[in-house]
N, C-alpha and C positions, 0 to 999 in steps of 0.2 A: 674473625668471621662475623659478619651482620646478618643480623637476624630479624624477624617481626614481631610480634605480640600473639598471644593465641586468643583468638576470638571468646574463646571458653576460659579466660583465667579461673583459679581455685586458690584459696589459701592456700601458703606452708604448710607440709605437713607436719602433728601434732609435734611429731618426733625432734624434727628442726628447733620447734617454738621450744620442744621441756630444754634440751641440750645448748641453748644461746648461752647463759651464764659461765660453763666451763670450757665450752671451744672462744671464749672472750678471755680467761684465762689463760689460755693455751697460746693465743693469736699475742697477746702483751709480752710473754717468753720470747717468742719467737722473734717480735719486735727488739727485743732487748740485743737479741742474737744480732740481728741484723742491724743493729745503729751503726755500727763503724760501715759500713760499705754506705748506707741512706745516707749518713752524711755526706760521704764524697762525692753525690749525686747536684755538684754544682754545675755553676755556668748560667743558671738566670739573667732574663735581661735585663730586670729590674723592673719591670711593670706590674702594676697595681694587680693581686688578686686579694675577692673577698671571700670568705667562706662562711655558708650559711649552714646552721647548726641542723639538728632533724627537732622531731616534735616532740615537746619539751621539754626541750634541749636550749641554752644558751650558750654564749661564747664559749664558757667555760670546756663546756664537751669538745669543743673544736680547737683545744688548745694543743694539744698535740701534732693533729693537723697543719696547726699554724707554726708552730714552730721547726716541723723539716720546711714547709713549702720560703720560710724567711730564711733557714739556712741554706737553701738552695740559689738566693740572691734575688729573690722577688718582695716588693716592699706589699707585704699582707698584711691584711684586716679581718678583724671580726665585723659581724653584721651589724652592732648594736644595736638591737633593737629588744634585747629582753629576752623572755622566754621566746619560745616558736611554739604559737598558740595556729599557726594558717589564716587562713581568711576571715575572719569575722564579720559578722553584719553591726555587731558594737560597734567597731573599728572601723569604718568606710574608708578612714584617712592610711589607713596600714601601707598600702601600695604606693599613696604618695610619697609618704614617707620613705620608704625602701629607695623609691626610684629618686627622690632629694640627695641619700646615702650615696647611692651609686654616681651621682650627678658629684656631689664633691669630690668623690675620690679623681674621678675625670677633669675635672678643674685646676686641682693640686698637681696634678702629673701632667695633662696634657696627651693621655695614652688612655686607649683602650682598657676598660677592665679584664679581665675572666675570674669566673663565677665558681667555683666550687659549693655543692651542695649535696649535702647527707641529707637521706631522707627525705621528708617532707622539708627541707630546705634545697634539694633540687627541684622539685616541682616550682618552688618560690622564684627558683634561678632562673626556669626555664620560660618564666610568665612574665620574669623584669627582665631577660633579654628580647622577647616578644614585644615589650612594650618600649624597651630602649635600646633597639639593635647597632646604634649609633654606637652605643655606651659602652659593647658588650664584645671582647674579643674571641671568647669561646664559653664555654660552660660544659661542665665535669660534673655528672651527676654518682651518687655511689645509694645504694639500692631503692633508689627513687620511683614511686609510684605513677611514673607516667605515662603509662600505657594502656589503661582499660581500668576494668572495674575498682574502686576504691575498695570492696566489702573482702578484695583478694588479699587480704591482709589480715591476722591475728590480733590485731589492735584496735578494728574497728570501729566497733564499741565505744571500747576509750574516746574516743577520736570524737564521737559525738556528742559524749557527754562532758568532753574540755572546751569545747567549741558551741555547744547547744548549737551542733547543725545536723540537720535529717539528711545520712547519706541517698534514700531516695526521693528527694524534692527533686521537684524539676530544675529550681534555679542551680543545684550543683550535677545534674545530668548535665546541663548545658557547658558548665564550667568544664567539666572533666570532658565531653566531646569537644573544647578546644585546648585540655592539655594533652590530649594524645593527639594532636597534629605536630608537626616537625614544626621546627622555629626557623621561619625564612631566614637565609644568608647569616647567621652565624651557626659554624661550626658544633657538632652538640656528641660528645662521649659519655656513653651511659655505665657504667661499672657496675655488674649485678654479680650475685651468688645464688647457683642453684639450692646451695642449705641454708639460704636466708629464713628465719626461722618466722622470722615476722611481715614483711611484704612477699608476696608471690614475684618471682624472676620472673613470670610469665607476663607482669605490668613492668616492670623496670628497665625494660629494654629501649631503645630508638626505634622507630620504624627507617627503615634503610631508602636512606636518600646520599646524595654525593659526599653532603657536611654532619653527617652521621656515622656513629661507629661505635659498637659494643665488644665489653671488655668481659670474658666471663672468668673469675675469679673462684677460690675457694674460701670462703670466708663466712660469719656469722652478721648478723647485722648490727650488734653493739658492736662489732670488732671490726668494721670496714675503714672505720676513720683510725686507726691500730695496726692493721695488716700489710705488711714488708711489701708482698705482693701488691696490694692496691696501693701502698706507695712510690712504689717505683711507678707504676702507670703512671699516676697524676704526674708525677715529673717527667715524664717522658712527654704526657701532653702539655703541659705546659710551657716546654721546652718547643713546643713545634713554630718554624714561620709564621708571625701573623698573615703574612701575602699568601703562603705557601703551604695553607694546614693540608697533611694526611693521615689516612687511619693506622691505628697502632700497627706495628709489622710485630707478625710470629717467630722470629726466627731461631735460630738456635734453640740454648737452653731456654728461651720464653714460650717455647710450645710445651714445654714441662707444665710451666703454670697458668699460664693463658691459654682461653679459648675464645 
């Protein structure tokens, strides 16, 4: 089911935010449960996907991540590019660089990328398919703030003091009214959790277009990149037709866990 953004996003609530630590706990078990079935979740075609970490986050976090979406038969990468500090005005060159990244891995293969990004590493995803749609065969975002206000997040704060950036300056008003537009012609899956503790699911959604489509998940937000359930999605979309993307089907037992 595709959904929109609520004009009024609001933080997490507190309750979400105290509880991320042991439903992340909880979400690892469960993974553990579920590794023999995730393994056998092959048949990749072998094209390049990259996965970008969330904020302050580097490879490292996303190594799990990376290692079903390689046992699934896709040849994946980390982003490197270090920590996931966002946009900088220190850093003007950050974007070139990402989009150099992406440019090699396209060069070595000859194929399309897709983009996996946690966190504030889908927002990153969904700006370097905007700028290289060329380059970009879909992008997977998992509780990503793309949708509306940036302050609908528990983290906030943080966020401006790692970055020394004023979430109400105009120059990132402007930035964040073009990442809540859809990203022309490539395909865009957004994976959110209503008890996301730390981004509002009320930003993390797609606005519903034809190459759009929201996955709604039960999951904490350290534990999105961990969760059986959100792994099976990503593999499911990255399993889709490059010619031929559609949005995730409900069927069966997946209406148990998707919405």
């Amino acid at each position: 089911m595709t959904t929109t953004a609520s004009p009024c996003p609001t933080p997490p609530r507190l309750a979400y935010a105290l509880t991320e630590p042991g439903r992340f706990v909880i979400e690892i078990n469960r993974l553990l449960l579920a590794h023999p079935f995730l393994r056998r979740a092959r048949g990749g075609d072998g094209h390049p996907v990259m996965v970008l970490p969330g904020f302050l986050g580097a490879d490292g976090s996303t190594a799990a991540l990376r290692y079903y979406i390689a046992n699934w038969g896709y040849d994946t990468h980390g982003w490197a590019m270090g920590r996931n500090l966002g946009l900088r005005a220190e850093d003007p060159e950050f974007e070139n660089r990402l989009a150099e990244r992406l440019g090699t891995l396209v060069r070595k293969s000859g194929r399309k990328v897709s983009l996996v990004g946690w966190s504030l590493g889908g927002v990153l995803a969904r700006e370097l398919a905007r700028a290289c749609p060329d380059h970009v065969r879909q992008v997977i975002t998992l509780g990503s703030p793309i949708g509306g206000d940036p302050k609908a997040s528990t983290i906030w704060r943080v966020y401006e003091l790692a970055t020394e950036t004023e979430l109400h300056s105009e120059e990132l008003r402007q930035r964040v009214a073009q990442i809540v537009q859809p990203v022309p012609g490539v395909p865009c899956t957004a994976i959110y959790s209503r008890s996301d503790g730390i981004v509002s699911h009320q930003i993390a959604r797609e606005r519903e277009t034809p190459l759009t489509d929201n996955i709604r998940v039960v999951a904490s937000h350290v534990g999105l990149g961990f969760s059986a359930t959100v792994l099976h999605a990503i593999a499911d979309r990255l399993a889709q037709d490059e010619h031929d993307w559609r949005p995730f089907r409900r069927t069966c037992w997946r209406r148990i866990f998707y919405a």
